[in-house]
N, C-alpha and C positions, 0 to 999 in steps of 0.2 A: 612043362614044369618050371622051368624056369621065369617064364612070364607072369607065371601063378605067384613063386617067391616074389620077384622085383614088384607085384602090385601089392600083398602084405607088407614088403617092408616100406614102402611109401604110402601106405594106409596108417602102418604103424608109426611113422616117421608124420606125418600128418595131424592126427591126434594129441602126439607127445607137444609138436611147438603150439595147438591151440588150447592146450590145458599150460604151459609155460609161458609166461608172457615175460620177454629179457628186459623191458624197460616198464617194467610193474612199477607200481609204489615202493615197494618194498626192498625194491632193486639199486634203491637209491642212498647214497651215502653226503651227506651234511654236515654243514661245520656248524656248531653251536656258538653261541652271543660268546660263551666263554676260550671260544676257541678250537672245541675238542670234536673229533670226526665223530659223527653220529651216524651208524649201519640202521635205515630208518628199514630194515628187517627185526629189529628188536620191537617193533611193535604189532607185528604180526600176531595176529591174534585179540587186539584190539579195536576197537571203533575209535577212527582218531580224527580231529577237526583239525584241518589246515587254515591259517587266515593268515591273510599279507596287512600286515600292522603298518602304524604312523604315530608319531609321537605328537605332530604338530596341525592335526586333521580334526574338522567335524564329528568325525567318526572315533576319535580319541578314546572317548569317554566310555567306547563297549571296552573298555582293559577293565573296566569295574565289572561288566557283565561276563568276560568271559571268565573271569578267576571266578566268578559265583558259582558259575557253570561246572569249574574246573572240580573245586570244595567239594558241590552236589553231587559231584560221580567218582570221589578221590577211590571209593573204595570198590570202584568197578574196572572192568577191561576198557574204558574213555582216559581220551588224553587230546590233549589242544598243544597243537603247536604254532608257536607265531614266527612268521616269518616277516621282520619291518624290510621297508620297501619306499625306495625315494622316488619311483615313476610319474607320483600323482600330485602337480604344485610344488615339489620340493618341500614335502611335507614329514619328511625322514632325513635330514639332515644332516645329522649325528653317528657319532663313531659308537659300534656295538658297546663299547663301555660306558658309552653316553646315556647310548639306549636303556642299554641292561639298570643302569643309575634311573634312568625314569622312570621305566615300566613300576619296580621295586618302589622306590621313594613315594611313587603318587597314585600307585595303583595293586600295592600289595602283590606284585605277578610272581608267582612260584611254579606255574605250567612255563615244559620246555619254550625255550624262547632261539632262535636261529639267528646264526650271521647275517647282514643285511644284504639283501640278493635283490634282483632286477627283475619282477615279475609281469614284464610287457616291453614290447618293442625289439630293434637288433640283437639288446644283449639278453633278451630274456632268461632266466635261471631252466637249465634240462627239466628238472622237478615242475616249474608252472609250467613250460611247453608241453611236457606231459598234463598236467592236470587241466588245462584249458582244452586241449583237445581230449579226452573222454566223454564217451558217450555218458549220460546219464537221464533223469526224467525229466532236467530242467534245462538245460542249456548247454552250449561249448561258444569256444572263443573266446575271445578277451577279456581282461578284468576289468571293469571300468574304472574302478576306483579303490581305496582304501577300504580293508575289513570285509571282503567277502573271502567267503565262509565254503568250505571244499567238506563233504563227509565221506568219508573211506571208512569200508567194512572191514572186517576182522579177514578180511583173503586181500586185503587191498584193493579192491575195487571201489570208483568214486560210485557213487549211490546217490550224491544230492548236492547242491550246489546253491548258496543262499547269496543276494548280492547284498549291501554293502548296508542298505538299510535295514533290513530283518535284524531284528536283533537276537543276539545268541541265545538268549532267554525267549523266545518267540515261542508257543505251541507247537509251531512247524518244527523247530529247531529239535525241540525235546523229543516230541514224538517221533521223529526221525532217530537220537540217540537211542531211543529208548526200545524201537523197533528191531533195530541193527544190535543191540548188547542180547536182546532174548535168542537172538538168530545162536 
């Protein structure tokens, strides 16, 4: 009888941590461009795109694209969050006030925007360590560069991974949101 108990409660003890996952998405708490801790569990229940931004990059110019982006789904469970990033050429420079000034001034940006974190190498930020290592259909590992693009479903889970050229307005891009908000 007793052996009968101790293999239900490690069945049951079994089950529970692989429906909980303690370093989810969602699990994870953020300092915003403006300073203020963000419980990225308030988005639960959302489809939400991750992107590690740059003010001074090639790839600059998706800040037009992703507020399009942002607008098109203002009135759905979609949300973009930027997180700038000095990894790539020293192409993020700037103090989150700097940023938050440029993103606004030259690119209309009203989607959450994030303190400037380290998404590669030693100091990499928990959040990317996490988000480069999940399984998903496209890839894991490192980010190579500016503006790639992370999709998490409304349980948190990453689901898609776009790199740095796709543009956020891409077919892929949409259909991928647009598959995840019917779910």
């Amino acid at each position: 009888m007793k052996i009968i108990l101790t293999l239900i409660l490690v069945a049951s003890f079994m089950s529970i941590s692989t429906i909980s996952n303690p370093n989810g998405f969602h699990d994870f708490t953020k300092r915003d461009i403006r300073g203020n801790e963000v419980n990225l569990e308030a988005y639960k229940g959302k489809v939400v795109m991750v992107v590690n931004t740059a003010s001074k990059c090639g790839f600059t110019p998706q800040y037009k694209d992703l507020q399009a982006l942002y607008e098109k789904y203002q009135d759905t469970d979609f949300v973009i969050l930027g997180f700038p990033a000095n990894n790539f050429g020293g192409q993020e420079p700037g103090s989150d006030e700097e940023i938050a000034q440029f993103c606004e001034a030259n690119y209309g940006v009203t989607f959450p925007m994030f303190s400037k974190v380290s998404v590669k190498g030693s100091d990499q930020d928990a959040l990317f360590k996490y988000l480069t290592s999940q399984p998903n259909q496209d890839f894991t590992g490192d980010i190579n560069w500016n503006f790639e693009k992370f999709i998490i479903d409304k349980e948190g889970n990453l689901v898609r991974r776009f790199r740095s050229r796709t543009s956020p307005l891409s077919d892929e891009v949409i259909a991928t949101i647009d598959s995840n908000l019917k779910k």
